[in-house]
N, C-alpha and C positions, 0 to 999 in steps of 0.2 A: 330154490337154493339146492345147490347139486354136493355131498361129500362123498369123497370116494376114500374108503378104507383097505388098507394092504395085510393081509394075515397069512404068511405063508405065499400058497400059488393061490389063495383064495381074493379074490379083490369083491368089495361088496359097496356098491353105490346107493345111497339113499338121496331122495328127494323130497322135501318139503315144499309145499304149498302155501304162501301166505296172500290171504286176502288184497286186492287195491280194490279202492273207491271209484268208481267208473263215471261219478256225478263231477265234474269240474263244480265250483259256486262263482257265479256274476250277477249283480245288479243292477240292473235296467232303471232309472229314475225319469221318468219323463213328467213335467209342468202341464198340466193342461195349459197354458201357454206361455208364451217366451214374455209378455209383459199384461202384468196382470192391472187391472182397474184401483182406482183410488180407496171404492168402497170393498172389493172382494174377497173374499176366505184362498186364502194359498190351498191349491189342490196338484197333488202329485200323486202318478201311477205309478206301483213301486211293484216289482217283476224283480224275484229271487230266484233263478236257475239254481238247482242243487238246493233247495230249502230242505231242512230234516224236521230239528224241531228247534224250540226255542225264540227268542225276542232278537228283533231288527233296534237298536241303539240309533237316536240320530242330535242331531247339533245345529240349531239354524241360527245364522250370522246376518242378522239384520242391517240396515244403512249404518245406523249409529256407533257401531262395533262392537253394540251388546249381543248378547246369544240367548237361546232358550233351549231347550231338552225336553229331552224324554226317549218312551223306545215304545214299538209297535208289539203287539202280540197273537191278535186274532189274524194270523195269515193263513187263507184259502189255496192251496193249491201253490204257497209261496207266492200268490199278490196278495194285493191289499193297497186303496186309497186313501194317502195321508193327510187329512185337512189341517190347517192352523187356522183358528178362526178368529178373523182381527175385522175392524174396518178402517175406515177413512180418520177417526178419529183420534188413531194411536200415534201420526203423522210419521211412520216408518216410509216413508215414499223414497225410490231406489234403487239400491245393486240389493239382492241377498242369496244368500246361497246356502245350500243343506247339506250335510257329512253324514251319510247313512253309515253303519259296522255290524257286519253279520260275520260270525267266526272270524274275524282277524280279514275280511276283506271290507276295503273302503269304498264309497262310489260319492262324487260331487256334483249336485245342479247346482245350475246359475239361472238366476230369472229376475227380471225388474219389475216392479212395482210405481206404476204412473203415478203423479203426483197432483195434486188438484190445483189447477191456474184460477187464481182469481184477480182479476182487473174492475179496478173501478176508476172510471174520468166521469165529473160532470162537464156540462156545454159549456162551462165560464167558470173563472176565477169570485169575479165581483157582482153582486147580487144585489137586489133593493126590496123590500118589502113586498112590492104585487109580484117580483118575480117567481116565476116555477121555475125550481131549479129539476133540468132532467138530469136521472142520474144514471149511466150507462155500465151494467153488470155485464160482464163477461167472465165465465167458469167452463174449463173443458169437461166437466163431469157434472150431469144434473140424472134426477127419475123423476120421469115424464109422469110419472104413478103418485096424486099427491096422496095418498094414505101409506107411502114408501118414503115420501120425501122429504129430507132436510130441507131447512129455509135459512133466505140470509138476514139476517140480524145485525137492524141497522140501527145503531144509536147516532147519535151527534152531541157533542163536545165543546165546550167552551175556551179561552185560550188558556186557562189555568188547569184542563182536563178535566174539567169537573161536566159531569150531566147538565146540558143544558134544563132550564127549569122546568115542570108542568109538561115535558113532553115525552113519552112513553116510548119505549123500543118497540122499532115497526119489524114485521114479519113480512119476508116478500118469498112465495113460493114461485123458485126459478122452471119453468114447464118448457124452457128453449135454452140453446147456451148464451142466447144475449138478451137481455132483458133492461128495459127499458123502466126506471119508476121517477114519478113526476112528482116531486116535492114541495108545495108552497112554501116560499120565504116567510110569509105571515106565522105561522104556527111556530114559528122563531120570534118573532118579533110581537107577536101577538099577547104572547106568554110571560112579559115584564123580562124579557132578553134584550138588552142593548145591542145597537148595531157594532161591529169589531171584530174581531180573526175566531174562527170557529174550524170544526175540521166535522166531518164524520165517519165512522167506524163500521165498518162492513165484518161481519164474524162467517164464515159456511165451515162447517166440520167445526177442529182447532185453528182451519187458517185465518188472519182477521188481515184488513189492509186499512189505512189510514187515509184521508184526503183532506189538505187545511183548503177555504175558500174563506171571502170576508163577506160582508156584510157592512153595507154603507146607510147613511140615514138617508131616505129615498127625497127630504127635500135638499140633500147634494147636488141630487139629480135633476129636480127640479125647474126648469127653462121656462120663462116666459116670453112669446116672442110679439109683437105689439105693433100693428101696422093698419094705418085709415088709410082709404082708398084715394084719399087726394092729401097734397100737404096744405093746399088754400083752398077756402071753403067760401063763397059768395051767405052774406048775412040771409040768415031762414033756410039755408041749406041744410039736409040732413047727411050724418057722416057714416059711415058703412067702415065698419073697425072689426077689422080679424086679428081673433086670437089663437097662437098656436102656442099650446101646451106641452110638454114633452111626455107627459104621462097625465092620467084620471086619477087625482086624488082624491078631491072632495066633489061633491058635487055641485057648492055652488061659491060664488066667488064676488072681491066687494071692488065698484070702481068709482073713483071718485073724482069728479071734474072740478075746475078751478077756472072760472072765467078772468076777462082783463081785469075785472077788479076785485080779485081774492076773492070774489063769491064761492062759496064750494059748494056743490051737487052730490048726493053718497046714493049709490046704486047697487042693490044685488043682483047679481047676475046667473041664472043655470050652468054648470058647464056637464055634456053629456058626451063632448070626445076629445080629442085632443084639437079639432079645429073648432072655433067658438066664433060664432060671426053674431055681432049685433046692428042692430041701427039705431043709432041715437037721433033724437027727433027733437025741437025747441029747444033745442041748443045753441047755436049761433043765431045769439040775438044784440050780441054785442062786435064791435072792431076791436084787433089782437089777438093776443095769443091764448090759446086755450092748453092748457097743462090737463093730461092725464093720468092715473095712478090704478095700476090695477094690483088688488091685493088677491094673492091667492096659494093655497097651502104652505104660508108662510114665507112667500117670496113676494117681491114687491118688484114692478115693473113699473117704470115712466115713459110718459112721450109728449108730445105735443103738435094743438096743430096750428095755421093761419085766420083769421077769417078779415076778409074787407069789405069795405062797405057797398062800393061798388065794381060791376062786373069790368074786368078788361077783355075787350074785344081781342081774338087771337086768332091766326090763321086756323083754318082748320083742313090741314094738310094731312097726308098719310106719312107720320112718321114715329119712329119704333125703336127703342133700345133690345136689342137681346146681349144677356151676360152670358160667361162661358159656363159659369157656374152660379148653383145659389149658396155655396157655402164657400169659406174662402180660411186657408190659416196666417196667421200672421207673418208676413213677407214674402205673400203671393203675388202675381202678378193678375190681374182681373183684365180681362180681354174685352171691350165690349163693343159689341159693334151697332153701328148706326144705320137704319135704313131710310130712306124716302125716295120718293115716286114724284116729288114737287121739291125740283131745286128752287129756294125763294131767295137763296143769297149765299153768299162767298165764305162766310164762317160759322162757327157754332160753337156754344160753348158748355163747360159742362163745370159742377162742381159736387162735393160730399158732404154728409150730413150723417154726424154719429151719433151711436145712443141715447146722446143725450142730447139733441137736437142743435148744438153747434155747427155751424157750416165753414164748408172752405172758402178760400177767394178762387173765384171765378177764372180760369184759363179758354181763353181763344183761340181757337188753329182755324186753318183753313180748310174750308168741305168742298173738294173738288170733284166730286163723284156722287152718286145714292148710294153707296156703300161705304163705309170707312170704318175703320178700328182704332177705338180710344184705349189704349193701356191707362192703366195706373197700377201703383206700386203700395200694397198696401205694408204701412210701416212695423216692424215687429213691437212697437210699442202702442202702437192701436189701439184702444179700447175695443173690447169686445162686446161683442152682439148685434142687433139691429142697425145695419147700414142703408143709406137710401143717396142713390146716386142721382142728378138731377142735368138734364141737358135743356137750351134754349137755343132753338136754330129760327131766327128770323119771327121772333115773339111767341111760338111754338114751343111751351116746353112738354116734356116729359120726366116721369119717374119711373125708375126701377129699383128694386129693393133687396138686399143680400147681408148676408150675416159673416161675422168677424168673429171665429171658435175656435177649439185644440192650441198645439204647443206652434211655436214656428216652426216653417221649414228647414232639411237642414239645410248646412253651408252647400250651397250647388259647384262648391270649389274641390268640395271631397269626393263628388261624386263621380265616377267612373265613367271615360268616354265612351267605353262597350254598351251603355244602358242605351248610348242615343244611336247607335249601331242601325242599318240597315240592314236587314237580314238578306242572305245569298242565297237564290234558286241551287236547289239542287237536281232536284227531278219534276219530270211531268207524266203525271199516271191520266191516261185515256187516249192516249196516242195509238195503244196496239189495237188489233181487229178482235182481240178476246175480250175487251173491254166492252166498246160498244155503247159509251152512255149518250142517254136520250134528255137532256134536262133534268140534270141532277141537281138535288135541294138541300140536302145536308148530310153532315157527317159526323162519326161520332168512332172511337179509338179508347179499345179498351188495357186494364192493366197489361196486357203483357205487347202492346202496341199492335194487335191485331186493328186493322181496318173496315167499317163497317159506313157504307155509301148507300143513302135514300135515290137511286136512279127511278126518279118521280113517272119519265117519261114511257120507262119500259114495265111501270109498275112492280119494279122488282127491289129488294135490298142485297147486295154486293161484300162479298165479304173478302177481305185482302189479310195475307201477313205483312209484316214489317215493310217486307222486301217491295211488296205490290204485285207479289203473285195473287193470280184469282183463287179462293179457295171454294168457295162455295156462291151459289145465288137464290134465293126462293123468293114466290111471288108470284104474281097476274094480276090482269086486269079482273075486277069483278068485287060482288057484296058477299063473298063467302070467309070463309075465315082463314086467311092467309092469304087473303087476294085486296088489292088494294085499288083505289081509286084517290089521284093524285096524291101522296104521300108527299108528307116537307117538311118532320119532325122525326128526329131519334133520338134516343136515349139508352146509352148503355152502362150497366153495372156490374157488379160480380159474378153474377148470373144469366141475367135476361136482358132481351134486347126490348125494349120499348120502340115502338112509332104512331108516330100521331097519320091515323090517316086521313086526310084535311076533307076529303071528298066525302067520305063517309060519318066525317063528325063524330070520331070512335079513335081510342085507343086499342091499339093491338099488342100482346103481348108475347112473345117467342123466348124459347130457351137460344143457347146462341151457336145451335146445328141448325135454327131457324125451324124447329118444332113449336105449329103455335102452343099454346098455353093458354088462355084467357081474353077477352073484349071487354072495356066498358064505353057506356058513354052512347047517346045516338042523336039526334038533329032535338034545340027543344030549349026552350028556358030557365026550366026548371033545375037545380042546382044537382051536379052531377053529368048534364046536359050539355051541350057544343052545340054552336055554329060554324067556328072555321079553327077548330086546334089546329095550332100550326107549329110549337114548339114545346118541349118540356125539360124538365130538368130534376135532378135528385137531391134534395137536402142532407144535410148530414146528421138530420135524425131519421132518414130513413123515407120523409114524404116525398109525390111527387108533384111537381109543380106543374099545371098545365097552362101554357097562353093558348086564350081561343079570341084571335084580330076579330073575328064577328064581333063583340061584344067588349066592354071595359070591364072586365075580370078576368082574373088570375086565380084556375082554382087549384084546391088539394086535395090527393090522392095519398092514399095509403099504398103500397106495394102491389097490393090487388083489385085495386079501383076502388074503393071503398072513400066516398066523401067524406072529408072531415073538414071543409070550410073552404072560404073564399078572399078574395084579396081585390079590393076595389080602390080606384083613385080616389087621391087625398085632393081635398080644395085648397092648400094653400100653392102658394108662389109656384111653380113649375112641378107640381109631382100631381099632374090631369095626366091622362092618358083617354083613346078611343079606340087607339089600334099598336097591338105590341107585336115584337115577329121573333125576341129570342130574350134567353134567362142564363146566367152563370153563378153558382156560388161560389163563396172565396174558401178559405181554412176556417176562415171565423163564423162560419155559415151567413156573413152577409151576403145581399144578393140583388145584381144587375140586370135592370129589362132596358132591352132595347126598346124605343117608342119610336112609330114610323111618321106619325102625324105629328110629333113635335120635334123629331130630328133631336132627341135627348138618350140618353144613357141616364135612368133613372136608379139611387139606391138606398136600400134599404138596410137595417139593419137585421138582427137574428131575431128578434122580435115582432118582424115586420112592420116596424115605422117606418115610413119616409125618411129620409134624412140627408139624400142631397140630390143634384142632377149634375151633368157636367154633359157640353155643344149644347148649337143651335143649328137653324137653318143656316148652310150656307156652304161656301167652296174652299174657305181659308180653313188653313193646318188646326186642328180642333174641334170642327164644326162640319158635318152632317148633310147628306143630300140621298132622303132614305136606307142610312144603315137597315141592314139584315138580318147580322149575327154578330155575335158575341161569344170570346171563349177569355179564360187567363190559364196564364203559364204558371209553374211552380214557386217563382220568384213572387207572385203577387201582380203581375202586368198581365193589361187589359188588351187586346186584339179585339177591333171594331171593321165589320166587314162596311164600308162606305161604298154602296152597291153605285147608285149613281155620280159619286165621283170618282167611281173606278178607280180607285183603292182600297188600300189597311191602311186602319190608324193604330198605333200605339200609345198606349195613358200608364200612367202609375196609379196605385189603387186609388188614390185620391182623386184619380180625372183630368190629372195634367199633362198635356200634351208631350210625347217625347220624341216620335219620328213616325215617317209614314212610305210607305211606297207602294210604284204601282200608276200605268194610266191606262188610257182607252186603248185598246189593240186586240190582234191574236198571237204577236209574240211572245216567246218565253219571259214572264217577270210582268205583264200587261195582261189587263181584264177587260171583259167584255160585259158580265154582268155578276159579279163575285157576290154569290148569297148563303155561302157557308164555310165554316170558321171550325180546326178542333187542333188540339196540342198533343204530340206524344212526351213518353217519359222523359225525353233527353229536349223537350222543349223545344222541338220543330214545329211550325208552323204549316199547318195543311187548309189551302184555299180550293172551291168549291167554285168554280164557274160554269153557271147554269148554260150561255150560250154558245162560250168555247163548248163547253161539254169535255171539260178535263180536271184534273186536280194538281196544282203546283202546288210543291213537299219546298220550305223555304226552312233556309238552319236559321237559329236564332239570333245569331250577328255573323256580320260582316267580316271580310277580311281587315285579318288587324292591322294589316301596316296600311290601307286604307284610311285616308285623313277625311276626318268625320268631323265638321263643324254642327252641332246642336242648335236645332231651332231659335230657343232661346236668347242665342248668340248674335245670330243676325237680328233677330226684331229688337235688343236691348239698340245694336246700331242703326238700326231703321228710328226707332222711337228717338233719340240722342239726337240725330241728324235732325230729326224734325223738333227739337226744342222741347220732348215732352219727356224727358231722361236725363241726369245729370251726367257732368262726367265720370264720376264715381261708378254709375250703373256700365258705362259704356268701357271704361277700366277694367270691371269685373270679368266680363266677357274676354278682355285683354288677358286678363291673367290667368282665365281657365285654356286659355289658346297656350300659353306659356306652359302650364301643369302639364298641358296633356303632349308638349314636345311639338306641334305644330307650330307655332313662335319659339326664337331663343332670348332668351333674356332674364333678367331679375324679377322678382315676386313681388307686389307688396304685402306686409304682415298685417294693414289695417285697414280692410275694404271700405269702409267709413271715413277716409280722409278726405276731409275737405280741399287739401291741398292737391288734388290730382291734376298735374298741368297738362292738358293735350290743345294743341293751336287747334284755332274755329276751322280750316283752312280743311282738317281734316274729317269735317264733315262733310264735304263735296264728295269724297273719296268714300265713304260709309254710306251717301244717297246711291253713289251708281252703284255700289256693290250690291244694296239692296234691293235694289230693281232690274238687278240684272244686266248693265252695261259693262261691269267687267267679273271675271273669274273671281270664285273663292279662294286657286293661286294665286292667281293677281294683288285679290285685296290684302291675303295674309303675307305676301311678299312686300307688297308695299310700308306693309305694318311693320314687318321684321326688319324693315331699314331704318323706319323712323325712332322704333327701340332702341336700335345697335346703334347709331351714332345719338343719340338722347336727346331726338326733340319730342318724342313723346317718353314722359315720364311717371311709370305706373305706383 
């Protein structure tokens, strides 16, 4: 500061000097990091420019919009490391942020605090006393350190929320982020717990999550299914009677016979699986009927059987019932088809036999061929359970035997003409020169629709994006690890690629840059062992499933080859197998093998029961001429690679036929020898033709303004025309042509009417359509006239 004074001529300037602070102050706050762990102590670097002396002031604003406080004091050099020491327990998880004040200057972090994910799903809603329930823990924050680690704490709950009784909170120390624990139903029901609605309670830190599941009385569950190998039994004959159980309750079980004259015989019996086969011996010692009764874990099953005095002489021709199915829902249609090799006459007949041993009256058609197909209509009011269908062609009968179970079908009237849809070629991948395949065997297309091709013949696996660009290839001939000899299985998941390499009797495992990873498996009997793996598949607990055609088994694999069991054919009705060649699970972890040697698509439940089949041998729509592969779409539909009838079949999860395409050729939409099958996200369909040596990419349906008449449709008018369908059935088919805008005309509102007038005249016209003498135009145009002026009245 400068003043200047005037005195006279004297002027006298003084200057003063006052002090400034040369230290500006700023606060540097940095988070050791921008988002802190579930369990972790909040740590901040706190960097005071211009510090002198005195306390740092600060304010932290947790999720909740509570605060805490305090002030720093011990600062070095003007830093200093702020902890707040909290864990996972406090459940602060979130936005927070800190207000540091040193002299009147302010400084803000922001930093988030993860929060801990806890998910819990078991494998099923509904449970029965022998069931394990698995129960699948997923947490994004675990310590792999158990002398560090929280555990989660499981209780289980009644439907009144009380503690289930006698049963302790279990501790499960999580060492991964998913964690798998296996809970017997028994230890519920063992414990004087009624079976009824139950939940359990998962606790880790404060978070807890809830799951209700029930609990049924397992003889709900309880099925007996009861069938003797003949229905007439010549007197002194002994009778061979299978029993199939739906589960092992007790071990042994009481049966009790009733001859023609109310004699009664009481028998215990062992039961050690669910298939129980006995033979009854000095039994048919009298003519009539013998009544059976089998009593077992409180269910009560009946049957009966013939016996005559003397033998009748019967051809003894080659002839065969095969069904399309062994299970059937109430207002299914049963396909069956008839074979022989010795035409001995002009008709044959056939009729049904229910649960309780009632029979139908007798229907006669005519047999003009060694092959034919007998429909029947089975009624939604049906008794359920054991059916037995009975044919006699020229004193030659036969039995075959099916069951009557589940709710009915729905209305086929609501169902959507897209579902019977022919799918559309879009593309053909192996036409370019970069391609190059040699006999390719399978395929397999992971989450994000990358493409991944077994090209068997160059020994090599193929890897494509979406597009069917190449992206990568690895592989050779040879027994090293990454070298293959004939390879004809893949398997991919979130991570690794799996292949079966069929030559070597070994699984191979690779990351999916095609880094191997691991082998099991070598030539050998012994379990864990292969003779010809040739497909596999991943469950949705995590195992893997391996078909090896050498051998009847189906064995399992944990994620690293590690054996945990086997899967052998059941002896009852249709579910033998000798030789399988593919596996698909569904959402509900059931699961389909294709069988080569019985031309069946067998299925299983999540349990691995049996529990149904669907085809036979043969060439007609539903029915099998060495299938290969097997995959399903998102919807729940089944894709069946039909290698030697050179096509795709389409089924509903149930096994019922819905459309098919495809014949012998090498043109676009035509196969040559089609032995692999896989689906991307958006539900295209990708075929595997080993001899074209190409892959046709098919969309999942058809163009829509494409008029699509359903299988169904015509065989209800094929069957009609031949006197084995009412006109009621042949209606139906009428008015699903109306719904879907292909006919114009009025609906009926009561498919059941008796009253449905169509002249006989118009069955001429429904034979040739059937057999191909005129157009599906043709016949639906015909139809649309006889609506529109009202000689046929739906």
């Amino acid at each position: 500061m400068k003043i200047t004074l005037c005195t006279g001529l004297l002027f006298l300037t003084l200057i003063f000097l006052i002090p400034q602070d040369a230290r500006a102050i700023t606060i540097d706050a940095v988070p050791e990091s921008t988002d802190f762990g579930p369990n972790d102590n909040i740590t901040i670097d706190l960097n005071i420019h211009g510090y002198d002396i005195g306390s740092v002031s600060w304010v932290a604003h947790r999720p909740d919009g509570s605060t805490i406080s305090g002030s720093l004091d011990q600062l070095k050099g003007g830093m200093v490391t702020h902890q707040i020491f909290r864990n996972a327990f406090d459940n602060y998880f979130g936005n927070w942020s800190i207000d540091y004040t040193y002299n009147g200057i302010n400084q803000t972090v922001s930093f988030n605090v993860e929060p801990i994910k806890l998910i819990a799903i078991p494998d099923k809603e509904l449970y029965y006393e022998p069931d394990i329930m698995k129960i699948n823990i997923t947490t994004s924050y675990y310590i792999p350190v158990a002398t560090k680690a929280q555990v989660f704490h499981l209780n289980f709950y009644d439907s009144d929320g009380n503690l289930v009784k006698n049963l302790n909170q279990i501790n499960i120390m999580p060492f991964q982020y998913n964690t798998v624990y296996n809970f017997p139903i028994s230890e519920i029901i063992d414990n004087d717990n009624p079976p009824g609605e139950y939940k359990f309670k998962i606790q880790y830190y404060n978070l807890s999550i809830e799951v209700p599941f029930l609990i049924d009385d397992v003889r709900n569950l309880m099925t007996i299914f009861l069938q003797t190998d003949k229905q007439t039994y010549h007197i002194g004959d002994g009778v061979n009677l299978h029993l199939l159980f739906t589960r092992v309750k007790e071990s042994s079980g009481i049966m009790k016979i009733t001859d023609p004259l109310s004699n009664t015989t009481t028998r215990t019996f062992p039961v050690t699986s669910v298939n129980t086969n006995l033979y009854l011996e000095n039994i048919t010692t009298k003519p009539g009927t013998y009544n059976l009764e089998i009593q077992y874990a409180g269910i009560t099953q009946k049957g009966s059987f013939q016996v005559i005095a003397k033998p009748t002489l019967k051809p003894n021709i080659d002839l065969e019932i095969f069904l399309d199915k062994l299970k059937y829902k109430p207002g299914e249609i049963i396909s069956a088809k008839i074979h022989t090799t010795d035409l001995i006459a002009n008709s044959i007949s056939f009729w049904f036999g229910d649960p309780t041993g009632t029979q139908s009256l007798n229907v006669t058609v005519p047999m003009k061929s060694g092959d034919m197909i007998i429909p029947h209509k089975i009624d939604r009011n049906d008794l359920q359970g054991m059916w037995n269908m009975y044919i006699d062609y020229g004193g030659a009968t036969r039995t075959a035997t099916f069951f009557v179970q589940g709710l009915p079908i729905e209305n086929i009237n609501a169902v959507s003409s897209i579902k019977f849809s022919k799918p559309k070629l879009l593309t053909i991948l192996g036409s370019s020169d970069n391609v190059n395949f040699k006999n390719p065997r399978a395929i397999a297309i992971d989450s994000i629709d990358n493409i991944y091709v077994v090209d068997s013949g160059n020994s090599q696996i193929k890897k494509f994006d979406s597009t069917g660009k190449l992206l990568l290839s690895w592989g050779s001939f040879g027994s090293g690890n990454g070298q293959f000899r004939n390879p004809s299985g893949i398997l991919v998941d979130q991570k690794y690629v799996y292949i079966a390499d069929t030559g070597h009797a070994r699984i191979q495992k690779f990351d999916k840059n095609g880094n191997f990873v691991l082998t099991w498996g070598i030539y050998g009997e012994v379990p864990g062992m292969f003779h010809t793996p040739v497909a596999l598949a991943e469950d949705r607990n995590g195992d893997i499933f391996v078909l090896d055609s050498g051998t009847n088994k189906i064995q399992i694999f944990d994620l690293n080859g590690k054996y945990e069991g086997e899967l052998h054919p059941v002896l009852t009705n249709g579910g033998n197998f000798t030789a399988t060649n593919s596996i698909v699970f569904d959402s509900q972890n059931n699961f389909y093998v294709v069988t080569s040697d019985t031309n069946r698509i067998l299925k299983y439940n999540n349990n691995k029961d049996f529990i149904n089949y669907f085809g036979s041998t043969g060439t007609e729509e539903g029915r099998f001429n060495n299938p290969n592969s097997i995959a399903m779409d998102s919807n729940g539909y089944i894709y069946v690679a039909d290698t030697n009838n050179y096509r795709i079949q389409k089924f509903d999860s149930d096994g019922t036929f819905l459309v098919s395409w495809g014949s012998f050729g090498t043109s676009p939409g035509q196969f040559a020898n089609p032995v692999g099958l896989a689906i991307d996200s958006k539900n295209n369909v990708y075929v595997i033709d080993k001899t074209n040596n190409n892959i046709q990419k098919f969309s999942p349906f058809g163009n829509a303004d494409e008029i699509t008449i359903p299988t169904w449709v015509k065989n209800n008018a094929k069957w009609w025309s031949e006197d084995l369908f009412s006109n009621t059935d042949f209606a139906t088919g009428i008015n699903y042509l109306i719904r879907q805008g292909v006919i114009q005309g009025s609906i009926t509102s009561n498919e059941s009417n008796s009253d449905v007038k169509i002249p006989r005249w118009v069955k001429t016209n429904a034979d040739w359509w059937t057999n191909g003498l005129i157009s599906d135009k043709e016949f639906t145009s015909a139809i649309q006239y006889l609506v529109s002026v009202g000689i046929i009245k739906t």
